[in-house]
Structures are given as structure tokens and as C-alpha cells.
C-alpha positions, 0 to 999 in steps of 0.5 A, spaced: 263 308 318 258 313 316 263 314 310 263 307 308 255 306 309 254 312 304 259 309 299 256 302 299 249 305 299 251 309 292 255 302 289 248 299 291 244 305 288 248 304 282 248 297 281 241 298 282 240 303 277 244 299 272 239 292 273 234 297 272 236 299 265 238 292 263 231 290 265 228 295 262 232 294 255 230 286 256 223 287 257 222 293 251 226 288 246 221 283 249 215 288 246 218 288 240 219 281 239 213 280 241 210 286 236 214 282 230 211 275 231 204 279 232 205 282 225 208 277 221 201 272 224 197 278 221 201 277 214 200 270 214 192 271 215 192 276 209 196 272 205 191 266 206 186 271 204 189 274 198 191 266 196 183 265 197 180 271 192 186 270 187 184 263 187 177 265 185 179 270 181 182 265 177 176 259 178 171 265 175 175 266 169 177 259 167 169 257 168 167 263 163 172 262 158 169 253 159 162 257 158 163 261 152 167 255 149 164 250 144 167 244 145 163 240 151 163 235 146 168 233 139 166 228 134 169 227 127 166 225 122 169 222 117 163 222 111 161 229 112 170 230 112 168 235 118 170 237 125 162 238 129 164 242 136 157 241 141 157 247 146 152 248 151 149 254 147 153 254 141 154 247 136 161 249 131 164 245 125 170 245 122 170 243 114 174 238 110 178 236 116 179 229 113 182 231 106 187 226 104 191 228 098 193 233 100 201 236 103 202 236 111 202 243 111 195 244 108 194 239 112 195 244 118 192 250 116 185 246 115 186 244 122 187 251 124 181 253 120 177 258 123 170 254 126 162 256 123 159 256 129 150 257 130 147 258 136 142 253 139 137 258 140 137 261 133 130 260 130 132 259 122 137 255 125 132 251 129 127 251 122 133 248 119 134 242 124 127 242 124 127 241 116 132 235 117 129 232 123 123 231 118 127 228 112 132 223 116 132 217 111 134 222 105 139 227 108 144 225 112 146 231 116 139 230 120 142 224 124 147 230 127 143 234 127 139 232 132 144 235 137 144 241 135 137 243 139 137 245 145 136 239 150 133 241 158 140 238 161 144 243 156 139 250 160 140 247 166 147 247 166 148 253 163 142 256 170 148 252 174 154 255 171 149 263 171 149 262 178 157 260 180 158 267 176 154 271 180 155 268 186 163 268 185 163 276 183 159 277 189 165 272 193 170 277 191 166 284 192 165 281 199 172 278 201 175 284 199 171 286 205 172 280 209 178 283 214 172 289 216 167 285 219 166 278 221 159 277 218 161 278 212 167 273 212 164 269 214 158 271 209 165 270 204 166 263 205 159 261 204 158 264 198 164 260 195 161 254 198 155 256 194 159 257 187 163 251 188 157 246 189 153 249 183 159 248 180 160 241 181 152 239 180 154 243 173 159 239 172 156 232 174 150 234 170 153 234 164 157 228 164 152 223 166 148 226 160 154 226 155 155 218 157 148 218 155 147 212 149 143 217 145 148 223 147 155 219 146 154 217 139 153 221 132 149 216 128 151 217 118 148 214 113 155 210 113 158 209 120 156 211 128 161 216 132 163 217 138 162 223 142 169 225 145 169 229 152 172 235 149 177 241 152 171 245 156 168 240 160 176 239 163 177 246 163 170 247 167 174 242 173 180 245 173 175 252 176 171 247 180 178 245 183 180 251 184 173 254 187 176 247 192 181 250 194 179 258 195 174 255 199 179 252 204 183 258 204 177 262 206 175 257 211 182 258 214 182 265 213 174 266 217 177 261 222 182 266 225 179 272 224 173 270 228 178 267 233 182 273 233 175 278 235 173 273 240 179 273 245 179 279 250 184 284 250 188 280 256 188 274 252 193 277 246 199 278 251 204 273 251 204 269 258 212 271 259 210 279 257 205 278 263 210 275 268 215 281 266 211 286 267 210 286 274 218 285 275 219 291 271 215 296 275 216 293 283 224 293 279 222 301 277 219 303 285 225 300 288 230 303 285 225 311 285 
């Protein structure tokens, strides 16, 4: 009988030991899977905030090159034979782009020609729109001319657009850091909020001015034009949607990262790793 309690007791013992390690095994692929699942939610953050800086990165440059661009607003004028190009600092005309007599092929390199640019806050070239302006029944270049000064609705976007320059290089120092520090990811989005509201006031300011009457229409000694929206202004709305959506991304970056800093340490373990652990360690204290 003696014999047959100790065998009994060391197939139990065994047994035991055997339940220990399948358990123990379980519990650490439990950990592990747990772990990964941790890893891949913290890559998914990243990603978001990395898609919110390139998508800033993107709307900086696009806005630069809208700015720096003269074609805000296109008008042809077929009496003068030219192209005008009136920028938010700079006016631009193309010459002889209306030539008739000539092959398809001249015709295309005169639409390639370089454009002659001035800048809006040159002084000889204000005197000579001054000139012009003085004269308007004899010259006429001096109707066009009126639109190569430098309107108060023209600064004023040029002051909002300065600011969305400033605000997004500040935006991208900031969400580099934004993983370190809450305040500063938090900080992250409210400049993006700042570049993109300047941006539309920019935007919306000078799309109403253009529409204005005595913006839209180039008055000739022949004929009246009609101002076109030119290629900057919709590129100045792509980077303004771009800013849209960076903006969310950054929303829903900060949004995690806060979240995560405030839950206490207990609250990061799963519910089932919580169950485990205790079954794992009464099961290593019944079989020591």
C-alpha cells in the first residue's frame, strides 16, 4: 500500500509538473502576444503622426511655390498680343502670344517663351504705372496698368500666407518632438490649426477680391477682358486641404498620446493577462 501511495503520488507529481509547464508556456505566449499587439498600436500612432508631418511638409511646399508663383490671376489680351500674369508680388507678361501667320510649331515655342516679370513694390516701376495712370486716354497700357499696383487686399494675403510659413516650419520642429511631451503634442496640433485657418482667410480674401468688378475685368482701348483664376490660387487650395487633413491626423495622434500617459500602469495590462497571472503563480506554489 505504501508503495502504491508513493507511485501515485509521484504520477501526480508529474502530472502536476507537466500542467505547470504547459501553463507556463501558455501564460509566456500570452505575454508575447500581448507584447506584439502593444508594438503594432504603437506603430500604428507613429505612422499616424509621421503621415500628419509628411502631409505638412507637402502643404509648406506646395504653399511656397503658389506664393512665389505670378499666376494668381491670367488675362489675355488680344490687342496688346500678350499674356499678363498678376501675382500677389510680382505682375509677368508673356509677348506676342497671339500671333497669327505663323506655323504650329512657332506657335508653341511662343507659348513656352520665358515670362518678363516686375515686381509690385519696385519704385521705377510704380513711376511708370504712375506715368500711365496719368495719360489713360492716350496710352493704352494704362488701363492694364492699374493692376500692377500694390492693392491692401494683395499685402494682406501675402501677411496671412507669411504667417502659415512661419507657423508650419514651427509645426514640424514641434511634432518631431510631439512623442516626448504631451504639451508639445498638443502644442503640434494647435499650430497646424493656426497654419490652416490663416490659410483659408488667405485664400478666401483673395477669391472674393478677384471677383470683384473692378478686379475681374482688364479694360483696352478695343475690348474688356476677363480675369482668369490662374494655377496658384488652386494650388494655394491644394496645400490648404493638405493642412485639412494633417490637421486631423494630428488630432488623432495627440488624442492617443494623452490617452496613453493618463491611464495608470495597471490599466495597460490586458483583463485576461490579469486572470493569468494569479492561476500561474497558486499553480507554481502547489506544485513547489
Amino acid at each position: 500500500m505504501a508503495t502504491d501511495w508513493k507511485s501515485s503520488n509521484r504520477i501526480y507529481d508529474l502530472l502536476l509538473r507537466n500542467s505547470m509547464v504547459d501553463q507556463e508556456r501558455v501564460f509566456k505566449e500570452t505575454i508575447v502576444e500581448f507584447r506584439n499587439m502593444g508594438n503594432a498600436e504603437h506603430r500604428t500612432k507613429k505612422a499616424v503622426l509621421i503621415g500628419s508631418l509628411v502631409l505638412l511638409l507637402i502643404a509648406l511646399g506646395i504653399s511656397v511655390v503658389s506664393v512665389l508663383s505670378p499666376s494668381w490671376q491670367v488675362v489675355d489680351i488680344r490687342e496688346f498680343r500678350a499674356q499678363h500674369h498678376h501675382g500677389l508680388w510680382q505682375d509677368c507678361t508673356r509677348p506676342h502670344y497671339h500671333s497669327y501667320g505663323i506655323s504650329s510649331k512657332e506657335y508653341k515655342e511662343m507659348q513656352h517663351t520665358p515670362l518678363s516679370c516686375t515686381y509690385k513694390f519696385d519704385h521705377s516701376a510704380r513711376e511708370i504705372i504712375d506715368e500711365n495712370l496719368l495719360d489713360v486716354s492716350q496710352n493704352s497700357a494704362a488701363g492694364e496698368a492699374e493692376y500692377h499696383q500694390f492693392f491692401g487686399w494683395q499685402k494682406a494675403v501675402l501677411i496671412c500666407f507669411a504667417v502659415v510659413f512661419a507657423v508650419n516650419g514651427l509645426a514640424l520642429l514641434c511634432g518631431i518632438c510631439a512623442p516626448c511631451s504631451n504639451p508639445i503634442a498638443v502644442f503640434f496640433t494647435v499650430l497646424i490649426f493656426i497654419a490652416l485657418l490663416f490659410s483659408t482667410i488667405g485664400n478666401a480674401t483673395f477669391f472674393f477680391a478677384a471677383h470683384r468688378v473692378d478686379s475681374r475685368f482688364v479694360h483696352g482701348l478695343v475690348g474688356t477682358y476677363e480675369q482668369e483664376i490662374g494655377s496658384a490660387f488652386y494650388l494655394s487650395l491644394a496645400s490648404t486641404s493638405l493642412l485639412l487633413f494633417s490637421f486631423l491626423l494630428a488630432l488623432v495622434s495627440t488624442y492617443y498620446l494623452i490617452q496613453d500617459a493618463n491611464k495608470p500602469n495597471n490599466e495597460l495590462i490586458s483583463p485576461v493577462m490579469r486572470e493569468l497571472v494569479p492561476l500561474y503563480n497558486s499553480t507554481r506554489h502547489t506544485a513547489i
